[in-house]
C-alpha positions as CSV (number, residue, x, y, z in Angstrom):
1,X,44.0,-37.3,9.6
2,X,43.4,-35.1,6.4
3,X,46.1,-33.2,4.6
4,X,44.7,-30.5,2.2
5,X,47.1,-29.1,-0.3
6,X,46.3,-26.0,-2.8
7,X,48.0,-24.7,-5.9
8,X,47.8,-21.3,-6.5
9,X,45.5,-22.0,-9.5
10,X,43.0,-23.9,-7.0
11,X,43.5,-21.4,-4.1
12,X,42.4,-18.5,-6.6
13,X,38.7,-20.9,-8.1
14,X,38.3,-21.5,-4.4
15,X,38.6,-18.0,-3.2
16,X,36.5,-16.8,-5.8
17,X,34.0,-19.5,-5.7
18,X,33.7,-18.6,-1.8
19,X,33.0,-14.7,-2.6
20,X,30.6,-15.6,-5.3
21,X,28.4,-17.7,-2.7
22,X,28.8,-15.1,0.3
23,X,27.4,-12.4,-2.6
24,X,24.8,-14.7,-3.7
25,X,23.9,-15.7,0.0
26,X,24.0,-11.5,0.5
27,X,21.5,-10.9,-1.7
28,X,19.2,-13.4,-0.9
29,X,19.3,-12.4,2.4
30,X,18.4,-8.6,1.1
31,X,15.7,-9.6,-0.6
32,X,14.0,-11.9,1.8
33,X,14.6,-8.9,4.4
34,X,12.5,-6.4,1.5
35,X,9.6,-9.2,0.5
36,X,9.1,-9.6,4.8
37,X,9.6,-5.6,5.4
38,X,6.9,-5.0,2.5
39,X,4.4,-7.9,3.9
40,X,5.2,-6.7,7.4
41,X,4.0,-2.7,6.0
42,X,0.6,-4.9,4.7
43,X,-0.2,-6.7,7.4
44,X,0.3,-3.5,9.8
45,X,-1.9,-1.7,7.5
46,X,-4.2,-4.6,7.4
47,X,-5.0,-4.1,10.7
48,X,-4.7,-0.2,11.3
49,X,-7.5,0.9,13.2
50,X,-8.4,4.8,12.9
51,X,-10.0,6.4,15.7
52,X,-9.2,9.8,15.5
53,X,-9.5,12.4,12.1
54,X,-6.1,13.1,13.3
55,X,-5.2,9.7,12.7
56,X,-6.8,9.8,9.5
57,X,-4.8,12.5,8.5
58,X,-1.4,11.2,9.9
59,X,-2.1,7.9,7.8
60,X,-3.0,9.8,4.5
61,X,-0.1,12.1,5.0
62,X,2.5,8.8,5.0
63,X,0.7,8.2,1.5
64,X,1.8,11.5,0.3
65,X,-0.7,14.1,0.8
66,X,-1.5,16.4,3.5
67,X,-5.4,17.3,4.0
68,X,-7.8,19.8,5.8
69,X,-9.1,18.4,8.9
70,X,-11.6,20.5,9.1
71,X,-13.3,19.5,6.0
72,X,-13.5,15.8,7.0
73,X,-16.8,14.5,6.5
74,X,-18.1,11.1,7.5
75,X,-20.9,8.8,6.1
76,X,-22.7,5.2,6.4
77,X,-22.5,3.4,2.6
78,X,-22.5,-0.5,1.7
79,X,-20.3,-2.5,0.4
80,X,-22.0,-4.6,-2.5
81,X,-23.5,-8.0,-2.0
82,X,-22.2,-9.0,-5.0
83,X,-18.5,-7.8,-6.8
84,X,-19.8,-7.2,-10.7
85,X,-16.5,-6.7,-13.0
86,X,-15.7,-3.2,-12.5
87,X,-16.2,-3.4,-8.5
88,X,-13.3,-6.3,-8.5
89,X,-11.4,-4.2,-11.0
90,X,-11.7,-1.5,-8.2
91,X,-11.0,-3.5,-4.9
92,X,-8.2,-5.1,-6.7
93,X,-6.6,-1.6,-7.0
94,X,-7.7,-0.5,-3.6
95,X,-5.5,-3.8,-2.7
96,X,-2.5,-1.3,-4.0
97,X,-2.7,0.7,-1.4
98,X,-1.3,-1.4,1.5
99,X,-2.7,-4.8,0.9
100,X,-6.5,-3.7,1.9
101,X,-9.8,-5.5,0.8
102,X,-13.2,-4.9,1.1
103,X,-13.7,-8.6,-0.2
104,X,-14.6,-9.5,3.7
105,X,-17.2,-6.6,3.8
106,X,-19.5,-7.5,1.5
107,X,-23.1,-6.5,1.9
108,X,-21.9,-4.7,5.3
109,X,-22.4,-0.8,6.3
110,X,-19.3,0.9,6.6
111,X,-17.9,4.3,7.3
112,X,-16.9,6.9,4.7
113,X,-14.5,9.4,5.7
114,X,-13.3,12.2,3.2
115,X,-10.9,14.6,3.4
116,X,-10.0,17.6,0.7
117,X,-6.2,16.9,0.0
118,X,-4.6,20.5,0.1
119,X,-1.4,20.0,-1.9
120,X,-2.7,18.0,-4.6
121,X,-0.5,18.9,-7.6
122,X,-2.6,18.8,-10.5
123,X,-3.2,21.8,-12.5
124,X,-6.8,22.7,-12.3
125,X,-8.0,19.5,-10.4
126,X,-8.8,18.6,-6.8
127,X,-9.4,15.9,-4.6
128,X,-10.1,14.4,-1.7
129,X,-8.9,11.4,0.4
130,X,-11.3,8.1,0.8
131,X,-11.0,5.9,3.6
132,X,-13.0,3.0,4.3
133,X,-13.4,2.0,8.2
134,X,-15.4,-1.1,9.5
135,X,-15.6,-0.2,13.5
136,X,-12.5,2.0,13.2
137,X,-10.6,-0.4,11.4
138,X,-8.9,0.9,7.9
139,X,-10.2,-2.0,5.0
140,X,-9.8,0.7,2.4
141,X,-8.5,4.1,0.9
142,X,-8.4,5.5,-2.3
143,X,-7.9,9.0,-4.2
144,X,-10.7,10.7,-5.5
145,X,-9.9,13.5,-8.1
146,X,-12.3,16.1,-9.0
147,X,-14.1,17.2,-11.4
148,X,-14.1,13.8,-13.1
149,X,-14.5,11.7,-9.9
150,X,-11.7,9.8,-11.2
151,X,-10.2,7.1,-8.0
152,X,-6.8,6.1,-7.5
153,X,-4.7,4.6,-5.4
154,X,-3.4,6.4,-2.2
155,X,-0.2,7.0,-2.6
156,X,1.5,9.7,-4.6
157,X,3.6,8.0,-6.5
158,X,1.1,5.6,-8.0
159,X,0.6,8.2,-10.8
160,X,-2.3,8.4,-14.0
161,X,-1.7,4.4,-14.8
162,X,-3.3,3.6,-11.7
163,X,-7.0,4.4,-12.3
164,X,-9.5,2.4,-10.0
165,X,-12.5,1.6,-12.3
């Protein structure tokens, strides 16, 4: 048999080491529950197929920006052989936007789909939606702003810093 006795100083350093661990063990749990939410969002995106322009236009709209269907425009481009520097400087960005890649699509034909984003809200520019689909699968998508034919990342919020190159 075991007889555990507590002084109130000892009650007190337990108590509060017991709500320091069920805070700590609270947190942890939060964040693992973020990382696994934010790798679940990749993985779904990794493997979003696209049949529709509607569906085009639903998935660029949870990005931020709403578009004209009717101005969507498809066409048959290749992915390089070969990454130089500024291509890997622009499928690591493209990697921004949901975890896609167009490192498995090298030296393959792939479908370019653009549509002209209609709230775009940058004084005296435009642009237009990219979206990269390998037999209706999404493997990239990027922001192309006009005149300049500057690219960004798909998402509104990814602001001027995130230039593709």
């Amino acid at each position: 048999m075991f007889v555990l006795t507590f002084s109130k100083k000892n009650t007190g350093r337990l108590l509060a080491g017991f709500l320091t661990l069920v805070v700590a063990l609270g947190a942890g749990v939060g964040i693992k529950n973020f990382i696994l939410r934010d790798e679940e969002t990749m993985r779904s995106a990794k493997n979003t197929k696209l049949t529709t322009t509607r569906e085009m236009a639903e998935y660029i709209l949870a990005k931020g920006y709403t578009v004209d269907l009717q101005s969507a425009t498809v066409k048959e481009v290749k992915i390089p052989k070969k990454f130089d520097a500024e291509f890997e400087n622009f499928n690591a960005k493209i990697n921004r936007t949901d975890g896609l890649s167009l490192e498995k699509y090298k030296n393959d034909k792939v479908n370019k789909w653009t549509f002209d984003i209609t709230d775009y809200g940058v004084e005296n520019k435009t642009a237009v939606a990219v979206l990269l689909l390998k037999k209706d699968k999404l493997i990239g998508a990027y922001l192309l702003e006009m005149p300049e034919g500057t690219a960004y990342p798909l998402a509104k919020n990814a602001g001027q810093g995130d230039i593709l190159q």
